[in-house]
N, CA, C and O atoms as CSV, one atom per row, in Angstrom:
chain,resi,resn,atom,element,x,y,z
A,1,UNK,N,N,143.451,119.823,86.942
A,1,UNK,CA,C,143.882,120.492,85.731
A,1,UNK,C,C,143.288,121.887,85.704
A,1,UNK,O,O,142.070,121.957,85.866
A,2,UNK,N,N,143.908,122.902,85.538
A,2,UNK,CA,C,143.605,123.813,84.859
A,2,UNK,C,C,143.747,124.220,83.373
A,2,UNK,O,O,144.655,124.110,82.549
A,3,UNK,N,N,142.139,124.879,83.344
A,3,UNK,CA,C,141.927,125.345,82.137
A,3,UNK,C,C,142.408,127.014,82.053
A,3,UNK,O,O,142.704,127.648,83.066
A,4,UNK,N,N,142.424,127.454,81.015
A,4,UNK,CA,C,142.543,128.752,80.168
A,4,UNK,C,C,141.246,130.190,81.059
A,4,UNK,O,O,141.554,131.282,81.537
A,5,UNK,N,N,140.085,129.635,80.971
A,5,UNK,CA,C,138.950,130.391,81.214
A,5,UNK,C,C,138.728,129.971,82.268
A,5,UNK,O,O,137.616,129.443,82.278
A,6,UNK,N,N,139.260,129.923,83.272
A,6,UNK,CA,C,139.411,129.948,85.339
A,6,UNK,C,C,138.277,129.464,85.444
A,6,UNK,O,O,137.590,130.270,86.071
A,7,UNK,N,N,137.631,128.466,85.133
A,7,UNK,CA,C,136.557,127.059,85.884
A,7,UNK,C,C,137.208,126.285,86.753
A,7,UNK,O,O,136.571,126.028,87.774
A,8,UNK,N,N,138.580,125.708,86.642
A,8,UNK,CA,C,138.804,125.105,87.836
A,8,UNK,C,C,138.965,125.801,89.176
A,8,UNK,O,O,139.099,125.286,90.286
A,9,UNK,N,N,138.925,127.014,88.853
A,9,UNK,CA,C,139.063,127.739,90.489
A,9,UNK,C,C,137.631,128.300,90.369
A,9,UNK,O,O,137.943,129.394,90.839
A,10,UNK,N,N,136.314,128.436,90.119
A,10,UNK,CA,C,135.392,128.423,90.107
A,10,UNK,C,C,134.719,127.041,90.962
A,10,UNK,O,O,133.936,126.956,91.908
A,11,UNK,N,N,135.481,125.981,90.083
A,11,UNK,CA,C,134.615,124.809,90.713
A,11,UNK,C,C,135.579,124.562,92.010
A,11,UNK,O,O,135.258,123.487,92.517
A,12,UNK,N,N,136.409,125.045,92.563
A,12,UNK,CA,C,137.153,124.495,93.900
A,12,UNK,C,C,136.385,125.463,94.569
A,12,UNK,O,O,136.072,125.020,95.674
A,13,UNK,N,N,135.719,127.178,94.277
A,13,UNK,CA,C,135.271,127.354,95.137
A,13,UNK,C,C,133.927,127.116,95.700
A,13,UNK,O,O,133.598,127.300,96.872
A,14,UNK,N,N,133.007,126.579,94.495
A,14,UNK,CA,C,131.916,126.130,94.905
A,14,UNK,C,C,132.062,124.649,95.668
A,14,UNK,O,O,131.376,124.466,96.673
A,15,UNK,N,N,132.906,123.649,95.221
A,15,UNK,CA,C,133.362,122.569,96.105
A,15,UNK,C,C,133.585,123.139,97.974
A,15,UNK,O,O,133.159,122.583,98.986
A,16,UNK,N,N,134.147,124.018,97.885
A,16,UNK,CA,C,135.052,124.463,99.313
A,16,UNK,C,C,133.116,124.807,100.023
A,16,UNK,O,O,132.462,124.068,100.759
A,17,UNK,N,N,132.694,126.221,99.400
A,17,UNK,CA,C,131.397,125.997,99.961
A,17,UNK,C,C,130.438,124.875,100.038
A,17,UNK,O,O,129.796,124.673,101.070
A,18,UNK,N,N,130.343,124.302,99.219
A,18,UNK,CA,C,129.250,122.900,99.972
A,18,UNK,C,C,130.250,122.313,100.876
A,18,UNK,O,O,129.614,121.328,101.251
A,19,UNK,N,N,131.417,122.243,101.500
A,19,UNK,CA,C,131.688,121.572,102.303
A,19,UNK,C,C,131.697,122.124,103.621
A,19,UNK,O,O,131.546,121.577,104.713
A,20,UNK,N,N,131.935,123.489,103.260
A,20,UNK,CA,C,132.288,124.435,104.483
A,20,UNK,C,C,130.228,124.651,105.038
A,20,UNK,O,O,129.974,124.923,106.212
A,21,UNK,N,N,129.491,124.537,104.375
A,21,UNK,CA,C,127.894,125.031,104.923
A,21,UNK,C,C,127.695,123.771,105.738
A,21,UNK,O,O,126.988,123.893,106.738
A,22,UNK,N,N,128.061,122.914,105.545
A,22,UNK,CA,C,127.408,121.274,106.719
A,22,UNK,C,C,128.239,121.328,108.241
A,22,UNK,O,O,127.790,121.304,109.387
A,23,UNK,N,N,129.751,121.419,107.684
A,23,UNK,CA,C,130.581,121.823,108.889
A,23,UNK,C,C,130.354,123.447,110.153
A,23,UNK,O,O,130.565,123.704,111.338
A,24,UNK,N,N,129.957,123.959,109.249
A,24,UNK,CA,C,129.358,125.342,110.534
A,24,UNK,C,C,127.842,124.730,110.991
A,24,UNK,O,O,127.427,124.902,112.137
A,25,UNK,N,N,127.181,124.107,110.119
A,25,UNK,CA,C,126.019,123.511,110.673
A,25,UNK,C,C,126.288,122.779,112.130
A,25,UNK,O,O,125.819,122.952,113.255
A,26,UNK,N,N,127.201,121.940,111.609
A,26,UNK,CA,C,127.744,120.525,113.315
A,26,UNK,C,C,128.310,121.224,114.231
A,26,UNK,O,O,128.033,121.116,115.426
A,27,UNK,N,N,129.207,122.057,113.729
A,27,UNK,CA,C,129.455,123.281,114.924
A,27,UNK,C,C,128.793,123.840,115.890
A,27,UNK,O,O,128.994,123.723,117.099
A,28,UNK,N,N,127.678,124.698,115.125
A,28,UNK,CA,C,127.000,125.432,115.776
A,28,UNK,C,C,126.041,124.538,116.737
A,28,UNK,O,O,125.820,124.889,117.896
A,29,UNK,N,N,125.444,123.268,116.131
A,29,UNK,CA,C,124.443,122.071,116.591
A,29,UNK,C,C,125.214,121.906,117.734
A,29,UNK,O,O,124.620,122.122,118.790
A,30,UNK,N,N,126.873,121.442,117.830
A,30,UNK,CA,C,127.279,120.801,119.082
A,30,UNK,C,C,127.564,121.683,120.086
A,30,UNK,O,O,127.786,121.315,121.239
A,31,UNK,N,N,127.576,123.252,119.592
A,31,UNK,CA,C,127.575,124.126,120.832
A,31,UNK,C,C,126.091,124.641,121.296
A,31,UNK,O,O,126.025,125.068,122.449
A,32,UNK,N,N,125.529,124.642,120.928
A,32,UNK,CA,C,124.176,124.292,121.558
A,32,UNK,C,C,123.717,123.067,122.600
A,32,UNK,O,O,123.299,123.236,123.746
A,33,UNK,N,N,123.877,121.951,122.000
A,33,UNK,CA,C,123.900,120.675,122.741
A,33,UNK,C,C,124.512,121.183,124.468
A,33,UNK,O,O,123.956,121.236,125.565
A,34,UNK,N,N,126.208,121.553,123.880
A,34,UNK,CA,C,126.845,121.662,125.300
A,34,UNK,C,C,125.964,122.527,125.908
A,34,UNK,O,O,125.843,122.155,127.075
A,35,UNK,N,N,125.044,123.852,125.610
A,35,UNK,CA,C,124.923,124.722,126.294
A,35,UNK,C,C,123.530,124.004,127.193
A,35,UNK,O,O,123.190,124.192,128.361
A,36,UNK,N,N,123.028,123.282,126.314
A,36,UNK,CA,C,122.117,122.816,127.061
A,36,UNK,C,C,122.474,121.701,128.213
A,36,UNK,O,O,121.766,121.486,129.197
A,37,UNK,N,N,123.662,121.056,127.916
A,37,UNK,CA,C,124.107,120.233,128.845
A,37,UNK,C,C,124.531,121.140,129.972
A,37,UNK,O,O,124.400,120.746,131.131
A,38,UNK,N,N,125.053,122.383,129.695
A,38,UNK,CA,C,125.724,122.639,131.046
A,38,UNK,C,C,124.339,123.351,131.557
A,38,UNK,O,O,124.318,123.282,132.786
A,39,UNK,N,N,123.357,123.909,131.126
A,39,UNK,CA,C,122.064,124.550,132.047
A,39,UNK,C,C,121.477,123.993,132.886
A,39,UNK,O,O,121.113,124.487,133.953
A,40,UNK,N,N,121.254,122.520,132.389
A,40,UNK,CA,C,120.564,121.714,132.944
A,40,UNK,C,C,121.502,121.060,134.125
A,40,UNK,O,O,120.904,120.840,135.178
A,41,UNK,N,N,123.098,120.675,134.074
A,41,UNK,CA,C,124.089,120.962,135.498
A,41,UNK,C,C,123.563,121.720,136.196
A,41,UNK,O,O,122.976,121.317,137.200
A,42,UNK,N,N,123.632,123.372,135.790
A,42,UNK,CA,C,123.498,124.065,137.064
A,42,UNK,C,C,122.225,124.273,137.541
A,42,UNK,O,O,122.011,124.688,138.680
A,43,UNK,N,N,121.165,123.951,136.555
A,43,UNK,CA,C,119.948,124.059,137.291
A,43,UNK,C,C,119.984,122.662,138.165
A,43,UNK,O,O,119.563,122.871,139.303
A,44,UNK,N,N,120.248,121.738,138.013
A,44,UNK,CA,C,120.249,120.899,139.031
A,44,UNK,C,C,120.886,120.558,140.446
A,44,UNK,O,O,120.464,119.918,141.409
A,45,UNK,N,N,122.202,121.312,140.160
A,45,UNK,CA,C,122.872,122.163,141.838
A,45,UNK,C,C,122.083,122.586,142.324
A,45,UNK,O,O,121.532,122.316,143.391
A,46,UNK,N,N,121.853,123.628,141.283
A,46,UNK,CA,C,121.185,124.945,142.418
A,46,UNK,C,C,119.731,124.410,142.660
A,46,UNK,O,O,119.235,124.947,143.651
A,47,UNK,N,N,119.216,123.851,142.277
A,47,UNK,CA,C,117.765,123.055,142.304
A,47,UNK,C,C,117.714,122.499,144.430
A,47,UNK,O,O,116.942,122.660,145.375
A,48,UNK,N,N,119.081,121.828,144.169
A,48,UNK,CA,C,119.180,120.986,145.157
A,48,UNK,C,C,119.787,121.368,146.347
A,48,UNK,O,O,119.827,120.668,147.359
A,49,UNK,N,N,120.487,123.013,146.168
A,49,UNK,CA,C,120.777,123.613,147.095
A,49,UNK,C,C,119.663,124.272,147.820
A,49,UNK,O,O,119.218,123.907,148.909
A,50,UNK,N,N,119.242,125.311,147.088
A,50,UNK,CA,C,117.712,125.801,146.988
A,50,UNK,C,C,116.508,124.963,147.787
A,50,UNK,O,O,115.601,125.468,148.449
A,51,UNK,N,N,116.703,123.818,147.590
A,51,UNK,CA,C,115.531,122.579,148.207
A,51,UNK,C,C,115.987,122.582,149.664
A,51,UNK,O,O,115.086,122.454,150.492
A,52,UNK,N,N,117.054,122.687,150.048
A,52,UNK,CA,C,117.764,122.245,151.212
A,52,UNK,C,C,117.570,123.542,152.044
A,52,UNK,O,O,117.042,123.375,153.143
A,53,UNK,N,N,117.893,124.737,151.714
A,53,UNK,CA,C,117.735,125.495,152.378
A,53,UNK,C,C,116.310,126.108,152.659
A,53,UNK,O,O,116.316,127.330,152.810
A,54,UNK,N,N,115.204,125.535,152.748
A,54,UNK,CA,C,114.037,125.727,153.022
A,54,UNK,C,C,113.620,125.069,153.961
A,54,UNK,O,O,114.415,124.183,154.276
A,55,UNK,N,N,112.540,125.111,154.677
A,55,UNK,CA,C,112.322,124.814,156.086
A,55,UNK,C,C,111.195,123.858,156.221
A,55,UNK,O,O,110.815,123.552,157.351
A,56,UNK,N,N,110.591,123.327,155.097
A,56,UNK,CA,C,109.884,122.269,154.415
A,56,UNK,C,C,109.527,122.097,153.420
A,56,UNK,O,O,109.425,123.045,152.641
A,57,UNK,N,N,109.160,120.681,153.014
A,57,UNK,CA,C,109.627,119.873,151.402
A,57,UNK,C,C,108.526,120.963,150.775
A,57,UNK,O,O,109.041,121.558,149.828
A,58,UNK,N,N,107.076,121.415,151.055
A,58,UNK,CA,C,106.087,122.193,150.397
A,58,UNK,C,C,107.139,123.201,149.626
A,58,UNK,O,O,107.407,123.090,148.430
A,59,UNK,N,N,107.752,124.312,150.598
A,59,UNK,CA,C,108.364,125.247,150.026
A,59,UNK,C,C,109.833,124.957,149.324
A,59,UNK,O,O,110.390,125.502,148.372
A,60,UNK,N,N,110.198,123.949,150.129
A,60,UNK,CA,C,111.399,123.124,149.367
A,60,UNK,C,C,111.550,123.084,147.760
A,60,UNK,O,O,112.429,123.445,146.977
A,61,UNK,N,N,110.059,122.369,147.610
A,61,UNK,CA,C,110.150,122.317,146.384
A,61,UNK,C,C,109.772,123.268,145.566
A,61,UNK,O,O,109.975,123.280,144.352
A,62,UNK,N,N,109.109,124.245,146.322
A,62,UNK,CA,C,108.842,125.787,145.258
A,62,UNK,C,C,110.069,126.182,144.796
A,62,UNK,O,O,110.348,126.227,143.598
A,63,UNK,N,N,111.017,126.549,145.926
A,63,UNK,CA,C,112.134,126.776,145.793
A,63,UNK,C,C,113.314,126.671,144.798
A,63,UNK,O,O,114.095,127.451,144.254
A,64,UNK,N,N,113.006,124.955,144.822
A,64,UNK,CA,C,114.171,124.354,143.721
A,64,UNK,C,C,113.566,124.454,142.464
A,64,UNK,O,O,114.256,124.261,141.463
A,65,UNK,N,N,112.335,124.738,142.364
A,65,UNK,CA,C,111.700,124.927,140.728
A,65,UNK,C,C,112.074,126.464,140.014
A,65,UNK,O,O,112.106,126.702,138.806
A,66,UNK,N,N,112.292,127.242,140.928
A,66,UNK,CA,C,112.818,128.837,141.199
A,66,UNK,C,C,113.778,128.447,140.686
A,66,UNK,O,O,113.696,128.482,139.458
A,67,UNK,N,N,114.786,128.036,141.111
A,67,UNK,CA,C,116.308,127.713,141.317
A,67,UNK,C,C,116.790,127.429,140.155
A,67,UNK,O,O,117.737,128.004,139.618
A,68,UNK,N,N,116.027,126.343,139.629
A,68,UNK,CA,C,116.113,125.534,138.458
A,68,UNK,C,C,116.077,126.334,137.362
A,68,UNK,O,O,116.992,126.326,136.538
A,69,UNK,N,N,114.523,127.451,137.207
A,69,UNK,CA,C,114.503,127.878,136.408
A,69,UNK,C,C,115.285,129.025,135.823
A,69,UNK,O,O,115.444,129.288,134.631
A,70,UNK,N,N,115.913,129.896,137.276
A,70,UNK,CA,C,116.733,130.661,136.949
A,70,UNK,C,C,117.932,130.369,136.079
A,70,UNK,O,O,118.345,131.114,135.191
A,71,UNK,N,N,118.433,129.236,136.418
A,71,UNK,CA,C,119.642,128.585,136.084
A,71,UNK,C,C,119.699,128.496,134.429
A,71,UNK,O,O,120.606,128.965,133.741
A,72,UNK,N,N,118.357,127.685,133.868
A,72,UNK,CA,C,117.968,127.324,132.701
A,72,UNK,C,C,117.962,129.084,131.742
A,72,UNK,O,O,118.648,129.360,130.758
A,73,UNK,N,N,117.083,129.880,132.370
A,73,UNK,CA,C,116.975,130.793,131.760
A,73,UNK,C,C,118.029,131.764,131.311
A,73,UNK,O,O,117.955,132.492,130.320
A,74,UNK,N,N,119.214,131.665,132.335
A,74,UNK,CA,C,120.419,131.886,131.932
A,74,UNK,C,C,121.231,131.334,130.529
A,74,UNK,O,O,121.907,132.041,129.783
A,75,UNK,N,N,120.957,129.798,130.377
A,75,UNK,CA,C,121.019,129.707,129.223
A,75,UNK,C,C,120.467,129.346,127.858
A,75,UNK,O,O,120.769,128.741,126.830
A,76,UNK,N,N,119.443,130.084,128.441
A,76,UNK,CA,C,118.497,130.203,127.191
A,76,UNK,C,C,117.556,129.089,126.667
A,76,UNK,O,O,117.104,128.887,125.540
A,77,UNK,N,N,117.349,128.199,128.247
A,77,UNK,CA,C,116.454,127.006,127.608
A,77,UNK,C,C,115.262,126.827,128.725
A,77,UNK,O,O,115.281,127.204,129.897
A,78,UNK,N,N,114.171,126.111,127.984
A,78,UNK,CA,C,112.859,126.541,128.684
A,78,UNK,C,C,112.480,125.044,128.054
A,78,UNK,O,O,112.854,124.341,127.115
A,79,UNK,N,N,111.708,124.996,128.922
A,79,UNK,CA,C,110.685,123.542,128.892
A,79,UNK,C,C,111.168,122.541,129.482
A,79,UNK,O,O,110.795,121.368,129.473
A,80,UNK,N,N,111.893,122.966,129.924
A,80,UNK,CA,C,112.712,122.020,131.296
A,80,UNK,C,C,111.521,121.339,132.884
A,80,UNK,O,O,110.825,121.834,133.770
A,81,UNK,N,N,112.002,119.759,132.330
A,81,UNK,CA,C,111.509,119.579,133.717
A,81,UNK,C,C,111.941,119.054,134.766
A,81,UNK,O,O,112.893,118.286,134.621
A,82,UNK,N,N,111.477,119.248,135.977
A,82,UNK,CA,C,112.452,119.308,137.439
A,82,UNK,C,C,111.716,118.667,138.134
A,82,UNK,O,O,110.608,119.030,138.528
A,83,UNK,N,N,112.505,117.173,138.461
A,83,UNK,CA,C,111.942,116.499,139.514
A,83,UNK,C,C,112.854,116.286,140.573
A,83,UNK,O,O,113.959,115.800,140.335
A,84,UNK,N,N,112.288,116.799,142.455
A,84,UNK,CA,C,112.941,116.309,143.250
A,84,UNK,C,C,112.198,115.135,144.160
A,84,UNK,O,O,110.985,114.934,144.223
A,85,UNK,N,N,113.095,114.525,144.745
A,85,UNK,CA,C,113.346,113.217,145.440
A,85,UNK,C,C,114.425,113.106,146.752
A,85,UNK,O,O,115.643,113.122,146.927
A,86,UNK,N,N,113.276,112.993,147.499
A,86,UNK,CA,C,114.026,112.765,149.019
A,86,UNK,C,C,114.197,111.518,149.124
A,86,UNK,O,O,113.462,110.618,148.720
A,87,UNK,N,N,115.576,111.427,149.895
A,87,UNK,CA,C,116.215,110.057,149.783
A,87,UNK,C,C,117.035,109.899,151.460
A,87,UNK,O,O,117.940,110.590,151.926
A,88,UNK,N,N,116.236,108.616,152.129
A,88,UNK,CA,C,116.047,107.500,151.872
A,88,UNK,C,C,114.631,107.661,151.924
A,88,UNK,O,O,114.126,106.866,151.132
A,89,UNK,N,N,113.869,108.268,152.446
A,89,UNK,CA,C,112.363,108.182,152.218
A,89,UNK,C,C,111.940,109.495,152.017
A,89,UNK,O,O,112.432,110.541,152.439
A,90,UNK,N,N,110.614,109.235,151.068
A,90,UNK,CA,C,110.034,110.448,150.791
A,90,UNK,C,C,109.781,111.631,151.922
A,90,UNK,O,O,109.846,112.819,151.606
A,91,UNK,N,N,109.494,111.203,153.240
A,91,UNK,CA,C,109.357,111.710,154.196
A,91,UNK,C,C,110.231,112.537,154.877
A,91,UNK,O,O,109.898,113.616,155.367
A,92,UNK,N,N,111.673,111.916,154.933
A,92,UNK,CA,C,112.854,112.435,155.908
A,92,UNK,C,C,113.345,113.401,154.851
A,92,UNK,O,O,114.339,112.974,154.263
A,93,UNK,N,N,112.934,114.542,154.465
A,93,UNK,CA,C,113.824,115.519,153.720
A,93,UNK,C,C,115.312,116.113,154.485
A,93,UNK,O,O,116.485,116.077,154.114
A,94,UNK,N,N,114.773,116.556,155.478
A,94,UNK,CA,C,114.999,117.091,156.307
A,94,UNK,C,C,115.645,116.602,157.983
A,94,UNK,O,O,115.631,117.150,159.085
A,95,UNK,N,N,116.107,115.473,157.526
A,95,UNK,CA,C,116.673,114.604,158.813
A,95,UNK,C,C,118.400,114.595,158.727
A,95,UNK,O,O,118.709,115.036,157.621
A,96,UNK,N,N,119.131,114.380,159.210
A,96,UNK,CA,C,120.205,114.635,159.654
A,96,UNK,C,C,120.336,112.727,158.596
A,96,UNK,O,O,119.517,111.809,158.595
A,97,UNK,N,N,121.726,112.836,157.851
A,97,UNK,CA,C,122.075,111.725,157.183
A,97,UNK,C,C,121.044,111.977,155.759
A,97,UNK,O,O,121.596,111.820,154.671
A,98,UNK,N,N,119.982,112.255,155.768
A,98,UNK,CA,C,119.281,112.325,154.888
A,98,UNK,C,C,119.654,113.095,153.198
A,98,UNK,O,O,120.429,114.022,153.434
A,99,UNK,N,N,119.435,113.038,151.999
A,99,UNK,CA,C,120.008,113.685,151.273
A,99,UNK,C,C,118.429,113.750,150.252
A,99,UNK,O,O,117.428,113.063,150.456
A,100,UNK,N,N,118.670,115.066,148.858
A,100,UNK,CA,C,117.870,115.372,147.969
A,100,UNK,C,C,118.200,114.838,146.894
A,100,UNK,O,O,119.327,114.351,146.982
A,101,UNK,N,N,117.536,114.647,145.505
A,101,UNK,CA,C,118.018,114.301,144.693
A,101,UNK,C,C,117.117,115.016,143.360
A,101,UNK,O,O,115.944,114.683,143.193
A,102,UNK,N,N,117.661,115.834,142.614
A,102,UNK,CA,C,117.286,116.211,141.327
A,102,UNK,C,C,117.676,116.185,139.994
A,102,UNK,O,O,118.720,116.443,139.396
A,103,UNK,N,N,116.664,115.841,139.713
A,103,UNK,CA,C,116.676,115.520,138.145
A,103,UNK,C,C,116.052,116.416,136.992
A,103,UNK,O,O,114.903,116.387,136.552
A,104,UNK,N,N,116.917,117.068,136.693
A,104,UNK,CA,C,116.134,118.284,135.459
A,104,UNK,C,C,116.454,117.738,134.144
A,104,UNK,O,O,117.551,117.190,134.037
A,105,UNK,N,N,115.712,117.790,133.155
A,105,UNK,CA,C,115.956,117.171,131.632
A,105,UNK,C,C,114.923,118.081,130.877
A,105,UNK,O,O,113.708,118.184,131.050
A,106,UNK,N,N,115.958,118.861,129.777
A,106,UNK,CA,C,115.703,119.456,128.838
A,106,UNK,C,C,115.734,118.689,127.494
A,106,UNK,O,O,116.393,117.662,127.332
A,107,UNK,N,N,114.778,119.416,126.307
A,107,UNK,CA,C,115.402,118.801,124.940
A,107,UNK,C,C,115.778,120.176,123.896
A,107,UNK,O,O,114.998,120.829,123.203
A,108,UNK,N,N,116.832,120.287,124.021
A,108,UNK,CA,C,117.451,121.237,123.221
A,108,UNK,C,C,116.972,121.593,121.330
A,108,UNK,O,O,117.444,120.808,120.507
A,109,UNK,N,N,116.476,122.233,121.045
A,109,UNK,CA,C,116.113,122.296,119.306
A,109,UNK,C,C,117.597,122.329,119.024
A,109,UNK,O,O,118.551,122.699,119.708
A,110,UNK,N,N,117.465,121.659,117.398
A,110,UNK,CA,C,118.967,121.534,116.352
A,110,UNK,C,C,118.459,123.059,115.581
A,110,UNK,O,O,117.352,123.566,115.401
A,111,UNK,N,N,119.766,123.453,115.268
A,111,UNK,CA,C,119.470,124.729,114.937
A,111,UNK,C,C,118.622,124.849,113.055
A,111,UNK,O,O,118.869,124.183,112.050
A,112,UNK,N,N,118.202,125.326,113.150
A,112,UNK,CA,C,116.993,125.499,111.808
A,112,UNK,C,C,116.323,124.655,111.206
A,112,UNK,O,O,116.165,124.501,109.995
A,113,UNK,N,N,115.674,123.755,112.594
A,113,UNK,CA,C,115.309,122.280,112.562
A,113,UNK,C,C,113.593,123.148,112.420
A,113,UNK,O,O,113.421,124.033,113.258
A,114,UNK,N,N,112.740,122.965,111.693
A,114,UNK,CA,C,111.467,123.198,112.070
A,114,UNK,C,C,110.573,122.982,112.933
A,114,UNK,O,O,111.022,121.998,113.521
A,115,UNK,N,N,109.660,123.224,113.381
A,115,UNK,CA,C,109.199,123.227,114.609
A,115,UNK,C,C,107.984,121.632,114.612
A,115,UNK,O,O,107.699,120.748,115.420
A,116,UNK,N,N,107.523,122.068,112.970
A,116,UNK,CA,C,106.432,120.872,112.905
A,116,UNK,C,C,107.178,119.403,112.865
A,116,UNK,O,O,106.524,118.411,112.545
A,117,UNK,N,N,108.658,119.300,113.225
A,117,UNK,CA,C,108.724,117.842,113.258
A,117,UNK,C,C,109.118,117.288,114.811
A,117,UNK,O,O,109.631,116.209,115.108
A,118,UNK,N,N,108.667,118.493,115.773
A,118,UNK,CA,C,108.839,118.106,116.888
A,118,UNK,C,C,110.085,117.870,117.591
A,118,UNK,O,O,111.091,117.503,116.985
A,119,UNK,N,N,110.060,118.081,118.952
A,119,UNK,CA,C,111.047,118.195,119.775
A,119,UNK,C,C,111.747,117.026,119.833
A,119,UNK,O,O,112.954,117.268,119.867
A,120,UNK,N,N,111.490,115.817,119.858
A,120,UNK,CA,C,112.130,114.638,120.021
A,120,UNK,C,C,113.017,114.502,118.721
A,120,UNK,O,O,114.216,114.455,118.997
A,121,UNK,N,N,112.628,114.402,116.908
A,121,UNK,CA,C,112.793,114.384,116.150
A,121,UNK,C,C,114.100,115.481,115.631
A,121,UNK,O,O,115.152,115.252,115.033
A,122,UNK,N,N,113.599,116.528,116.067
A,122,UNK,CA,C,114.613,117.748,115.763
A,122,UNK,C,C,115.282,118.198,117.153
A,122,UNK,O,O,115.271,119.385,117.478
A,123,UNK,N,N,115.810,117.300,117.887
A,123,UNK,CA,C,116.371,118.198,119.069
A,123,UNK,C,C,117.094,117.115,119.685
A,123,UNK,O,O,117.001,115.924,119.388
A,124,UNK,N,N,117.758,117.588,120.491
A,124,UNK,CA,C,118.672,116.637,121.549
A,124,UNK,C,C,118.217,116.760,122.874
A,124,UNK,O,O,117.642,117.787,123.234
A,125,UNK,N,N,118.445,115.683,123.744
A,125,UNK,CA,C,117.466,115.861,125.416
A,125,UNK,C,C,118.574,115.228,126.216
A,125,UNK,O,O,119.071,114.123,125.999
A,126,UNK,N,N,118.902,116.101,127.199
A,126,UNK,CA,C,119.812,116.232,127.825
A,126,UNK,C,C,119.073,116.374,129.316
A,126,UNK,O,O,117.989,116.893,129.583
A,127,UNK,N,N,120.102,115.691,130.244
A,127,UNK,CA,C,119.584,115.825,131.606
A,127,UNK,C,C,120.751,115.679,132.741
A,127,UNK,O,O,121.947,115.519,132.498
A,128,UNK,N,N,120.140,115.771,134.051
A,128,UNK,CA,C,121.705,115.659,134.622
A,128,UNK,C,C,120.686,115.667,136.088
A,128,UNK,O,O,119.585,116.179,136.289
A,129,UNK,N,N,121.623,114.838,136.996
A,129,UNK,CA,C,120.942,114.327,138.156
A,129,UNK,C,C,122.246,114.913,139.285
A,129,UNK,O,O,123.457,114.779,139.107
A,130,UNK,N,N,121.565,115.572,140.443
A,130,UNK,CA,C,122.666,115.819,141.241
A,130,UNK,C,C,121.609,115.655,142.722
A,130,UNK,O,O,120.446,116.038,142.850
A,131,UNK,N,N,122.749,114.750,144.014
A,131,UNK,CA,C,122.096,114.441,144.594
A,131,UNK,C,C,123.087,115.438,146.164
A,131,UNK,O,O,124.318,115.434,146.186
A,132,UNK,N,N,122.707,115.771,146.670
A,132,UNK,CA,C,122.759,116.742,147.781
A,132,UNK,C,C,122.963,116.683,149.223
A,132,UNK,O,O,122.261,117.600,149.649
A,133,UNK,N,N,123.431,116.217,150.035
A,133,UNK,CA,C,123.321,115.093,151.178
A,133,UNK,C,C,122.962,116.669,152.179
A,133,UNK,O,O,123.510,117.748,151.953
A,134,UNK,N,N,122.218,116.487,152.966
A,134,UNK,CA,C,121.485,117.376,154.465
A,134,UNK,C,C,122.726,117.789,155.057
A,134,UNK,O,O,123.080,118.964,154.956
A,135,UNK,N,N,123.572,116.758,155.796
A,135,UNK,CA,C,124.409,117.207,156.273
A,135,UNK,C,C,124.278,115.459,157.475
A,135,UNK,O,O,123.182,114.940,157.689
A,136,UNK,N,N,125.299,115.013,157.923
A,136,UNK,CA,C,125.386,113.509,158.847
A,136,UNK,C,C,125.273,114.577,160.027
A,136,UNK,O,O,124.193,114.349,160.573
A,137,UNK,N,N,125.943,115.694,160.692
A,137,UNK,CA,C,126.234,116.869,161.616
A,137,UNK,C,C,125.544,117.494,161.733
A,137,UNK,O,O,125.663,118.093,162.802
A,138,UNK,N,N,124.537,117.843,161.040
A,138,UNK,CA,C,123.371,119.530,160.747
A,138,UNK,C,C,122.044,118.790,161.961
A,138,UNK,O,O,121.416,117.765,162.224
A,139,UNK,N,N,122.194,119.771,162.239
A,139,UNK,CA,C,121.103,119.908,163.418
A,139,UNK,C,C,119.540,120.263,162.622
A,139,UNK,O,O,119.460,121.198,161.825
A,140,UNK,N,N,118.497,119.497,162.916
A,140,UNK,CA,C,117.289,119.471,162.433
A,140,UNK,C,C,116.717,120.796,162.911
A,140,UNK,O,O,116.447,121.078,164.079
A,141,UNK,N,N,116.559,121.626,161.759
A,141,UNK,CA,C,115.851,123.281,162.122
A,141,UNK,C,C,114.347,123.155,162.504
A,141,UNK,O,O,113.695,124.160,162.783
C-alpha cells in the first residue's frame, strides 16, 4: 500500500539495502575463496616443475618453495605451506619412472572478518595437490 507522505518507498528502499549489504558481502567472500583456490593450483605446478628441474632433492626443494611462493604472491596470499614428496621412495627423486608430489594449503581471511578470531574461524583453507612424473624416457642427469 501506498501512503500520501512516500514511506512506502522509503521503507522499500531501506528493505532493498539490508538485502543488497549481505549479498555483496557472499560475493566478494566467494571471489576471494576462488582466488585463493586458484594460487594455491599454480603454486603447486610450478612447485613441482621447479623441483624437477634441479639437480638434487637439497636444491629441489629450495626451488619449489621459490616457485610456490612466487605463484602465491601473485595472488595475494601468504602463509602458505608447501610440502614436497618423492614418490615411490623418498630417495629416488630423480630416477627415471619416478615422480614428485606437492601439496601447498593456504587459509584464505573472509573479508572484514577480524583478526582476533583467528584464521581457522574467520577464513577458508584451501589446498591443492599436483603430482609430476620425472619422465619413464628421461635420462638420469
Amino acid at each position: 500500500m501506498r501512503r500520501d507522505d512516500g514511506t512506502a518507498t522509503v521503507e522499500f528502499v531501506w528493505l532493498s539495502l539490508l538485502l543488497l549489504v549481505p549479498l555483496v558481502y557472499v560475493v566478494v567472500a566467494v571471489f576471494d575463496a576462488q582466488r585463493a583456490a586458484y594460487g594455491v593450483s599454480a603454486a603447486s605446478r610450478a612447485a613441482a616443475v621447479a623441483f624437477l628441474q634441479s639437480t638434487d632433492p637439497a636444491s629441489g626443494e629450495q626451488r619449489a618453495r621459490v616457485a610456490a611462493d612466487a605463484a602465491l604472491a601473485d595472488q595475494g596470499i601468504d602463509g602458505a605451506s608447501v610440502r614436497v614428496t618423492c614418490l615411490p621412495a623418498p630417495t629416488e627423486c630423480f630416477e627415471p619412472g619416478s615422480s614428485v608430489r606437492v601439496v601447498v594449503r593456504a587459509t584464505q581471511r573472509l573479508p572484514l572478518t577480524p583478526r582476533a578470531l583467528g584464521s581457522q574461524l574467520g577464513g577458508v583453507t584451501v589446498d591443492s595437490t599436483h603430482t609430476e612424473p620425472y619422465g619413464s624416457y628421461r635420462a638420469r642427469r
